[in-house]
Each structure stands twice: as C-alpha cells, then as structure tokens.
N, CA, C and O of each residue as an XYZ file, in Angstrom:
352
protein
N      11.363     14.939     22.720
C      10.843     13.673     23.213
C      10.993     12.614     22.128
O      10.519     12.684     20.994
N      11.765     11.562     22.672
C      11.881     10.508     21.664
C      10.618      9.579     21.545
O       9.941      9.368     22.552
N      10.260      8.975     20.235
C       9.414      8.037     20.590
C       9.906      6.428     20.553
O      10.716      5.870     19.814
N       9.141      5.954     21.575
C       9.961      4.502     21.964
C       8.840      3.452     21.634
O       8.024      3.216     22.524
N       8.706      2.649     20.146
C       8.210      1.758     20.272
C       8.597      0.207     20.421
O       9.776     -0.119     20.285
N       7.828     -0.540     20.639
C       8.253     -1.903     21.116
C       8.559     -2.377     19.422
O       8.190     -1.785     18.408
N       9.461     -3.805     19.552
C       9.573     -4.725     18.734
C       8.100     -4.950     17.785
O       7.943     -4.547     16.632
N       7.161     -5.656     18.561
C       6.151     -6.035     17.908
C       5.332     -4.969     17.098
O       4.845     -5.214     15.994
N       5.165     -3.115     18.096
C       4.602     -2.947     17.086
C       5.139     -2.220     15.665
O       4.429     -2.083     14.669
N       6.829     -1.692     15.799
C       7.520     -2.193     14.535
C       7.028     -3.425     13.792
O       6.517     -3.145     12.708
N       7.045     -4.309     14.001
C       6.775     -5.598     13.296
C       5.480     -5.442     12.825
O       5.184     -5.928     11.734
N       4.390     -4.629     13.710
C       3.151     -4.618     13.201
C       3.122     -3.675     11.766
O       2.215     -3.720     10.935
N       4.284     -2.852     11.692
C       3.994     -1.367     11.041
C       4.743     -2.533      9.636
O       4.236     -2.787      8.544
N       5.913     -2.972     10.144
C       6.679     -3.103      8.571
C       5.349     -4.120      8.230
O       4.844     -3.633      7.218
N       4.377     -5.609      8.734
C       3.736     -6.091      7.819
C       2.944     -5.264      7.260
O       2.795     -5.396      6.045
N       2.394     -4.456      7.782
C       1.661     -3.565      6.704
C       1.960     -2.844      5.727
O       1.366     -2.731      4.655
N       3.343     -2.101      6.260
C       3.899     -1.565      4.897
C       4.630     -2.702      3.973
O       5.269     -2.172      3.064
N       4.685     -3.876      3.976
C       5.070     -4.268      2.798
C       3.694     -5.247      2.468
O       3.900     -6.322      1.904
N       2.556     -4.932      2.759
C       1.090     -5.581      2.336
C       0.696     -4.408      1.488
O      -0.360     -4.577      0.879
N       1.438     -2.990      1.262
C       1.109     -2.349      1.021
C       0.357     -1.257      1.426
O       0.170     -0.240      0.758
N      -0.081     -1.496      2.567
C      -0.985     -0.534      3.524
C      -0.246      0.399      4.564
O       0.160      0.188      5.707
N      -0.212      1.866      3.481
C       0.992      2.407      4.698
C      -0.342      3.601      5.527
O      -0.330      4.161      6.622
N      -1.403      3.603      4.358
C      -2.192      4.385      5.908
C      -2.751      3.605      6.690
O      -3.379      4.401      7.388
N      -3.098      2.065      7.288
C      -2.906      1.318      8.127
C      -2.099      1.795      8.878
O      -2.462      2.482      9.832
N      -0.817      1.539      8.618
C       0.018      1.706      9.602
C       0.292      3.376      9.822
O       0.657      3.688     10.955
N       0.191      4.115      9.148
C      -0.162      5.100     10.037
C      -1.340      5.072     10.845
O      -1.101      5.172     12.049
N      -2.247      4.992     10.607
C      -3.316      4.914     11.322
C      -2.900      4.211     13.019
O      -3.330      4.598     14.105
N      -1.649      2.750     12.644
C      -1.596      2.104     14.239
C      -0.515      2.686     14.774
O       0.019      2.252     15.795
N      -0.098      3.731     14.120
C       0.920      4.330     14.903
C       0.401      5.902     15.473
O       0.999      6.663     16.235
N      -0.454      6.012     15.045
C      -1.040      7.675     15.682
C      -1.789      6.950     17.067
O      -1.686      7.392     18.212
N      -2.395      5.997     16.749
C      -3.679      4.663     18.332
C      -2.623      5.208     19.343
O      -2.719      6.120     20.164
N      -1.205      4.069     18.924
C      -0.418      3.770     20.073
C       0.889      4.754     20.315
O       1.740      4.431     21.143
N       1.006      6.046     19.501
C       1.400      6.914     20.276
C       0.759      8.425     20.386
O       1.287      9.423     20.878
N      -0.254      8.323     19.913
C      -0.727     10.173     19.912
C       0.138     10.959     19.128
O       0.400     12.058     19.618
N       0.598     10.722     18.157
C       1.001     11.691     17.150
C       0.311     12.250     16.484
O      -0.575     11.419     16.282
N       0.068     13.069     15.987
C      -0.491     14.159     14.836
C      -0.142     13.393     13.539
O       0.995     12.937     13.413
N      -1.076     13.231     12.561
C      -1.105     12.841     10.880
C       0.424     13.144     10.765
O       1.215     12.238     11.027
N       0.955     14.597     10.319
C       2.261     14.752      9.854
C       3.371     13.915     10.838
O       4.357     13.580     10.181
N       3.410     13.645     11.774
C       4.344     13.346     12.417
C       4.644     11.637     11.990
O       5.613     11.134     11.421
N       3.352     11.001     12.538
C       2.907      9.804     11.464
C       3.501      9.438     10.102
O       4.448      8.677      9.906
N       2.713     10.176      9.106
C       3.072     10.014      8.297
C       4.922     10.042      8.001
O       5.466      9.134      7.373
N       5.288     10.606      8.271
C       6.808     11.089      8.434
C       7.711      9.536      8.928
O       8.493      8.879      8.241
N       7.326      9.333     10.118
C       7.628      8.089     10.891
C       7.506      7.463     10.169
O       8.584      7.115      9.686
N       6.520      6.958      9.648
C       6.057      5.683      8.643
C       7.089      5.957      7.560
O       8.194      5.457      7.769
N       6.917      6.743      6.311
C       7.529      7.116      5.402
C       9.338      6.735      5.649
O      10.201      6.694      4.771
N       9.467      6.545      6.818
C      11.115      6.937      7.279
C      11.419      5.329      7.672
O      12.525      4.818      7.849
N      10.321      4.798      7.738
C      10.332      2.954      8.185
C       9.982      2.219      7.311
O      10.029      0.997      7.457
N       9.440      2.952      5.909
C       9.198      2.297      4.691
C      10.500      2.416      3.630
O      10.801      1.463      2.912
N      11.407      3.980      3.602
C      12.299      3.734      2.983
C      13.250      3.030      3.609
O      14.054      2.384      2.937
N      13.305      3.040      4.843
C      14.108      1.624      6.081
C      13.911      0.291      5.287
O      14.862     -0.228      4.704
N      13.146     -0.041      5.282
C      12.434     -1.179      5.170
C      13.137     -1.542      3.547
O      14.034     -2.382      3.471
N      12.644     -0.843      2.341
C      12.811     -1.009      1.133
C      14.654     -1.351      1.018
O      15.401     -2.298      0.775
N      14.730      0.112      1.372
C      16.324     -0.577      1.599
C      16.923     -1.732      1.927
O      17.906     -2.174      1.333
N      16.313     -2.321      2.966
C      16.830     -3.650      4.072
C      16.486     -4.938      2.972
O      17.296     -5.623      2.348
N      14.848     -5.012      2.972
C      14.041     -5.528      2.038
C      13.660     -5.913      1.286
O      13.026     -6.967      1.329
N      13.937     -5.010     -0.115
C      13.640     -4.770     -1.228
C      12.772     -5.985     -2.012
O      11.959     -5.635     -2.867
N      12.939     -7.303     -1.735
C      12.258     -7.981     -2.030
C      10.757     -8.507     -1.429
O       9.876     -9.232     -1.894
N      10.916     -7.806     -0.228
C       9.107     -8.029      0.217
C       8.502     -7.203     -0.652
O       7.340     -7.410     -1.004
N       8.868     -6.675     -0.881
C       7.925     -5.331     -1.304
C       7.399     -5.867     -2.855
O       6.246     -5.934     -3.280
N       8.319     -6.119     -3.337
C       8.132     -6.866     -5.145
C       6.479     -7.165     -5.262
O       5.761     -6.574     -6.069
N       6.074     -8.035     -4.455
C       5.499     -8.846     -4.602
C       3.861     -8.238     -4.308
O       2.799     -8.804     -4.568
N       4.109     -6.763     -3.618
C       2.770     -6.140     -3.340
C       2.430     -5.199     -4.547
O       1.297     -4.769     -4.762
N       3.469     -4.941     -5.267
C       3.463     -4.049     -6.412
C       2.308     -4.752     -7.299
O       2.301     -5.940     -7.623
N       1.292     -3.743     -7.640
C       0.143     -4.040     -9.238
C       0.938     -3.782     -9.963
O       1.871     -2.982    -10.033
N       0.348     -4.825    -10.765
C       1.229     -5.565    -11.930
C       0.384     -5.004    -13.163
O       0.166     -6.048    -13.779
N      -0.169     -4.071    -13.826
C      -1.187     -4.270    -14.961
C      -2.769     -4.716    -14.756
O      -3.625     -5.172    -15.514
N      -2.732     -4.373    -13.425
C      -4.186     -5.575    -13.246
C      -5.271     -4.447    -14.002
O      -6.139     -5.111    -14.568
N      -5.508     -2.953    -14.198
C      -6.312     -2.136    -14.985
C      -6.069     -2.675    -16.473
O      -7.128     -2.899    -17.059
N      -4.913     -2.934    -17.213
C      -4.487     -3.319    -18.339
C      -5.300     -4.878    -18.544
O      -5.966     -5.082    -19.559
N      -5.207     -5.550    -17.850
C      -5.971     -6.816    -17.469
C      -7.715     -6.761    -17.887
O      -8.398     -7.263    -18.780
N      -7.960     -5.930    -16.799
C      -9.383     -5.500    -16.760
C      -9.654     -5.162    -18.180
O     -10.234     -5.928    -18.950
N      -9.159     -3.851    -18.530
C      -9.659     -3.529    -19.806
C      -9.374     -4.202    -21.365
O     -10.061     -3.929    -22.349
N      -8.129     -5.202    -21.363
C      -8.322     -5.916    -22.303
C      -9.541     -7.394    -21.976
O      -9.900     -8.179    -22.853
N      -9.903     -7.434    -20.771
C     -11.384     -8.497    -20.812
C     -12.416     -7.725    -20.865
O     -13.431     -8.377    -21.108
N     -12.674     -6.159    -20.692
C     -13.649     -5.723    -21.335
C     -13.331     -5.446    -22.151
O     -13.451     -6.573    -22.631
N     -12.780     -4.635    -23.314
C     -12.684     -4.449    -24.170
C     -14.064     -5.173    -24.943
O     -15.250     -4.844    -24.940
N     -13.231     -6.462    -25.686
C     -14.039     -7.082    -26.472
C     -15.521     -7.160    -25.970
O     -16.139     -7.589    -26.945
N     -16.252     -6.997    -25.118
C     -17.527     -7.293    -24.543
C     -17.900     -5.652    -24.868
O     -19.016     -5.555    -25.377
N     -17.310     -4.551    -24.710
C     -17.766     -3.353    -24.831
C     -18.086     -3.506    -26.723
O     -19.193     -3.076    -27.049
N     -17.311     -4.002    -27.749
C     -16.734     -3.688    -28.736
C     -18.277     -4.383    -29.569
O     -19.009     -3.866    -30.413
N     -18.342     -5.824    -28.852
C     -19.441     -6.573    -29.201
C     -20.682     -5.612    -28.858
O     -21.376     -5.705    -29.870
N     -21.243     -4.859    -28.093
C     -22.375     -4.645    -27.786
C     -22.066     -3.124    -28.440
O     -22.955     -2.365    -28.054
N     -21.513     -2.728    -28.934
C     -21.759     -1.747    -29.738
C     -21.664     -1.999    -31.174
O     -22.089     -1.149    -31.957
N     -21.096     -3.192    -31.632
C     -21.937     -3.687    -32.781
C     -23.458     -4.198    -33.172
O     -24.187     -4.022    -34.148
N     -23.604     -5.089    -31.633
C     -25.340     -5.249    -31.617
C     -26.117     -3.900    -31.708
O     -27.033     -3.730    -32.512
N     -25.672     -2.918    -30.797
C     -26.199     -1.780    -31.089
C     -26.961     -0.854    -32.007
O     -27.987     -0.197    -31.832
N     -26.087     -1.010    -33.121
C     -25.634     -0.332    -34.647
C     -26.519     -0.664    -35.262
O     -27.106      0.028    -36.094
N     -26.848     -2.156    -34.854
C     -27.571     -2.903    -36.262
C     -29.320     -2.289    -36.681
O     -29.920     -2.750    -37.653
C-alpha cells in the first residue's frame, strides 16, 4: 500500500523539518495517516534527507550556533565572582 499525501501536507512536513522540528512532523504524519512511529519516522527521515539535498540552505539557518558556549561564557564570570565572595 502506497501512501498518498497531498501537496499541503508535504508542505506542512518540510516547514517543520527545516524549523527544525522533525518529531512535529512526525507526529502530523502518524494524525493524517495511521502509521506506526517506525514507519513515520522513516518517511520523515527520507523527506528530510529529500529536502537537505534540494535545500540545503533552509536548513543553515535552524542549526545552534554555540548558543551553550554563549550561555556559559555569560555565566561564567557571575559563577567565578560569587565564589570569590564566598572565600572571603
């Protein structure tokens, strides 16, 4: 049995996979066809390397960039300070 989806909700699956949200879109593809997780997942996975291929530049832009590296060099110094107040 083939599965036959429409235009739109392709269109629904690739914005999510290039927002980054590919269990979203698994998730709207098990709703609107009754697939099982593995089958899903599979589908998706097979419309994301589709996609990257075709794509490659939507995707750029959902990629984290350092944002933990970010975080911890603005705590850092605030951790560094209060364990000098500490000490004293």
């Amino acid at each position: 049995m083939a599965l036959e989806l429409t235009p739109e909700q392709k269109q629904s699956f690739a914005e999510a996979l290039y927002a980054g949200n590919k269990i979203a879109a698994i998730k709207q593809l098990r709703e609107a066809s009754g697939l099982g997780l593995k089958e899903s997942k599979d589908i998706i996975e097979r419309l994301e390397s589709d996609l990257r291929a075709a794509h490659p530049e939507r995707f750029a832009a959902s990629k984290k960039s350092g944002g933990c590296l970010v975080l911890l060099i603005m705590v850092f110094p605030v951790g560094v300070l209060l364990w000098l107040l500490l000490r004293r």
